[in-house]
Steps between C-alpha positions, in 0.01 A plus 500: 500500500621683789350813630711839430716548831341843534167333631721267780443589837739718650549339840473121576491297804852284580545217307391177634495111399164418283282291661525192294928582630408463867296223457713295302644191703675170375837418463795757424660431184811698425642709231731192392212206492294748311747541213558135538075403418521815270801358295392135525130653366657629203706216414210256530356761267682478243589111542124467445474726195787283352326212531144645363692648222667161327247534224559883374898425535474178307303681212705796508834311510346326185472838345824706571763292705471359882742744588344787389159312635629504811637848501204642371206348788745575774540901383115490469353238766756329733691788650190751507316262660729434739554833582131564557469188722819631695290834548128356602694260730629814663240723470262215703804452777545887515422620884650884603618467810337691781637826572704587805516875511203645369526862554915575418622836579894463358577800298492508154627654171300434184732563213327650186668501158368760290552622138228778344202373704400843657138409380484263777759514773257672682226266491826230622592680784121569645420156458797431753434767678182309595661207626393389800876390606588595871859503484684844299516535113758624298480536154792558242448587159763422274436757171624302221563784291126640460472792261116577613571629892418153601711592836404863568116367440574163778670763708203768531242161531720385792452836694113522441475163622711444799759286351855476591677483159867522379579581123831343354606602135579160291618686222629092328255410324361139607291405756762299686683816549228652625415250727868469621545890560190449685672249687756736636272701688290250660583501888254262612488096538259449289467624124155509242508528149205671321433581150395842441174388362373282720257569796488307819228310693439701840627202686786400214825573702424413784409139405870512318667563825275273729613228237844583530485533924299211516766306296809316578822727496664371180195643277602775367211622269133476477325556150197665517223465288452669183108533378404711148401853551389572161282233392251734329747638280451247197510116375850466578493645853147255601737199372793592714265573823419135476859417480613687785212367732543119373781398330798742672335470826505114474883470403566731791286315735671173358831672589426650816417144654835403412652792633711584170243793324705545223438872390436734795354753267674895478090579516452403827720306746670508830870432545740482806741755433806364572466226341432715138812649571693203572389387122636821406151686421293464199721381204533652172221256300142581337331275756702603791279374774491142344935512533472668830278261630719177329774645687302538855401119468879412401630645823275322690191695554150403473238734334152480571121615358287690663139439316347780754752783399271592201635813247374644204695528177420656149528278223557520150189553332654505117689138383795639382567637882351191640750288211777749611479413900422144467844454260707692770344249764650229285797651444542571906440155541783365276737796709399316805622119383799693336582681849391250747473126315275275736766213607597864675236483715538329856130295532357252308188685466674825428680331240152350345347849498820657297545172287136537355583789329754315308198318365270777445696652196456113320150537616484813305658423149276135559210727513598769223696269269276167533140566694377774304605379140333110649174757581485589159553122372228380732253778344571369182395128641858368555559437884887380470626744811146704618241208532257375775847343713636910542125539670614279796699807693183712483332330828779639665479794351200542650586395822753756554304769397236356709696506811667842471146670435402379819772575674543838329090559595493401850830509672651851314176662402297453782735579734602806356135594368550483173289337223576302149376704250275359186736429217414232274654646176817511691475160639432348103813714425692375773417136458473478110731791365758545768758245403463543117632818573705479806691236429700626121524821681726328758698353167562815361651628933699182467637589150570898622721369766671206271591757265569767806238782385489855643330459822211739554335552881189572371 
């Protein structure tokens, strides 16, 4: 779907407001009224589906018990629909605000945390090597124990292409250690996280920082933008490339506009270094960023999304690795409501962003334990909990989808000139497999933390 970021262009032109940005003229709304008609949306949402629903809750009261009834259409209809509607109210509302500094020169140090990837460290560091950032680079490498000469191989890459690099041994296994003796050697303001697989847009940092400069002073990170490298590489990778350019992309978008992005990702993101170490660095958790970030909104920081600062990232391409990462997502998730519960949090929309993921585990088993058993009932002709009422949330569905693709098409890609690749199998995937999958994956990541499993970075 997108192109490989070999065949970007190298150099591109500042970044300026679209068009259809300068032209747009009416009536400012702000950040609060927008979560207001967002909220209100959803809630009239699900008010209405209530009300349209009367006759599948009567009939399946009459069959099990109203309680269960009840329980039952709200794990399956009320509350993903309302979610949804919270989401495409957003999504429609969602305008990036202009940016104030354009071409940023602050120095930098991108902080790389590395174990056995000598294959491609290389191909990492050229690919920032051709970033068209004005302001100085510094790059740390943090070898998380690497038996393959993952260092000696960045090292001799570094010199052939110009690169000012500094190794650090992180002999602890973990990524948060590596990240954290990292940390200590960073000397500059501002501090990027990269994974060592993933390969940056010409222009991606330097949309990261113009976010950040362009931004008020209590934002303290900017997510970038995280697009599938691998799509080629199999069924499993095509589904996720949809996922990544839809369905992550929305939530972030979503999250952004409320100032409270609730996972500035380890692959890609820029963070105000003093205010990581006031948190005390990375913490010792499989999903890391997601309790770094919990912590950054708790103190009173805002984190933002940058849609332009577009990287690269390999996949899995096999389901057990895809299965593997998508349970340690879950499980970071639960280590960020352990670590930073969302009364914690100092907004009202900061607080809605975190308390949503107290839903989305009952949103999972609803799925797992009562969706997919009612999908099997309804193809044997019995429509007591999949029927022609769990349809209704599909419209806007399709109207989120609808309004990221655009987005995603004109405002990122053609911008950055870049083009949506031809992937039907992987949208099918995506839209009819994804969930059936996704979603008892995330069961079993809540279950490995419940029963506190050995934690596994990769």
């Amino acid at each position: 779907m997108t192109v490989e970021p070999g065949s970007v262009p190298s150099l591109l032109t500042p970044l300026r407001d679209p068009p259809a940005a300068r032209r747009r003229s009416g009536r400012y709304l702000s950040v609060q009224v927008k979560f207001t008609i967002a909220l209100a949306w959803s809630v009239l949402w699900m008010a209405g589906s209530v009300w349209l629903s009367l006759p599948w809750l009567r009939d399946l009261a009459d069959l099990t018990h109203p309680v269960i009834a009840v329980l039952v259409i709200t794990l399956v209809a009320y509350l993903p629909g309302g979610v949804v509607a919270f989401l495409a109210a957003s999504l429609v509302l969602d305008r990036q605000p202009p940016l104030r500094v354009t071409s940023p020169t602050t120095p930098v140090t991108v902080v790389i945390a590395a174990r056995n990837e000598a294959a491609g460290i290389g191909t990492t560091l050229r690919y920032l090597a051709n970033q068209d950032y004005a302001g100085p680079v510094t790059v740390v490498l943090a070898d998380n124990g690497s038996a393959d000469g993952t260092a000696e191989v960045a090292a001799q890459a570094a010199q052939d292409l110009g690169v000012r690099l500094v190794v650090v041994d992180a002999p602890v296994p973990g990524k948060s250690h590596a990240l954290n003796a990292a940390l200590d050697r960073v000397t500059t303001g501002l501090v990027v996280t990269l994974d060592a697989d993933t390969l940056l847009h010409p222009s991606a940092l330097r949309s990261l920082v113009a976010r950040l400069e362009s931004a008020p002073d209590d934002v303290v990170a900017v997510a970038g933008s995280i697009l599938v490298r691998n799509s080629r590489d199999g069924f499993w990778a095509r589904m996720q490339e949809w996922d990544y350019f839809l369905g992550i992309a929305s939530v972030k978008r979503m999250q952004g506009l409320y100032q409270g992005t609730l996972v500035a990702q380890g692959a890609f993101s820029l963070y105000r270094t003093d205010a990581v170490r006031a948190v005390g660095g990375w913490p010792d958790a499989i999903g890391e960023d997601i309790v770094i970030t919990w912590h950054l909104l708790a103190q009173r920081g805002r984190v933002y999304f940058e849609p332009l600062a577009v990287a690269f990232t390999d996949v899995p391409v096999s389901l057990r690795h895809l299965a593997r990462q998508r349970a340690r997502w879950a499980r970071g998730m639960l280590e960020g409501l352990r670590a930073v519960p969302p009364w914690r949090q100092h907004t009202p929309m900061t607080r809605l962003m975190t308390g949503l993921d107290l839903v989305i585990p009952a949103l999972d088993l609803g799925y797992t334990l009562i969706w997919m058993p009612g999908l099997v009932l309804a193809l044997a002709g019995y429509y007591w909990v999949v029927g022609p009422w769990t349809l209704f949330v599909l419209p806007l569905t399709l109207l989120v989808n609808v309004i990221l693709y655009r987005f995603q098409r004109r405002h990122v890609f053609g911008r950055l000139g870049l083009r949506v690749r031809r992937n039907a199998v992987g949208f099918v995937a995506y839209v009819v497999v994804y969930q059936m999958v996704m979603s008892p994956v995330a069961v079993y990541g809540y279950l490995q933390e419940l029963v506190g499993s050995r934690r596994r970075w990769k």
